[in-house]
N, C-alpha and C positions, 0 to 999 in steps of 0.2 A: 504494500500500500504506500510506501515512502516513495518508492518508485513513481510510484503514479501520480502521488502526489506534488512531487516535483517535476515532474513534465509538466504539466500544467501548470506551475507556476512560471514555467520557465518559457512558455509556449504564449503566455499573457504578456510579457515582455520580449518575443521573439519582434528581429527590425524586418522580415522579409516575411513573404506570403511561403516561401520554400521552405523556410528553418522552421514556422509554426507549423506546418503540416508536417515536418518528418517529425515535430515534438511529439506533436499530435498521434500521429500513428506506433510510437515508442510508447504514450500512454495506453492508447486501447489495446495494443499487445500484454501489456503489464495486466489490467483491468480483462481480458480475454483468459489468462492465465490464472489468473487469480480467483474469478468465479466459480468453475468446475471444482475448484480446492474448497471452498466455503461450504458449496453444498455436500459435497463427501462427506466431510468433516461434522458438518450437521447431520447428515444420515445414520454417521456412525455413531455419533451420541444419546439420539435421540430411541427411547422406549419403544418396546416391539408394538407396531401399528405407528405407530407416530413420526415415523421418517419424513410423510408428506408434510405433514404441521411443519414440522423444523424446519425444509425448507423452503416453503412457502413465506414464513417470518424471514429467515435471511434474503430471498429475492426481495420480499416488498421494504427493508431497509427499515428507518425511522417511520414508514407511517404504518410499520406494523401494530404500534404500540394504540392505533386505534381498536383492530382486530383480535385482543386478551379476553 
């Protein structure tokens, strides 16, 4: 996530249309990467039948916290 993070900040201050989109696609790699890992990781924790709950809360992010 640091990764990704810092593209993106780095891509908000890129001087050319060129440098922001190679930031840009070094983020959604990072971000592409890193998803398939969260949901795993939530399947593997989550109580037998409950895989889907878990992760469905990690996809929808902070507005899961409507969905409790």
């Amino acid at each position: 996530m640091l990764i990704f993070a810092c593209a993106n900040l780095l891509a908000a201050f890129a001087s050319s249309f060129g440098l922001s989109m190679t930031i840009r696609v070094v983020a959604a790699l990072r971000a592409a990467a890193t998803t398939p890992s969260l949901f795993a990781i939530a399947a593997s924790m989550a109580p037998v039948g409950k895989a889907g709950r878990y992760i469905a809360v990690i996809s929808l992010g902070p507005r899961s916290r409507r969905w409790r």
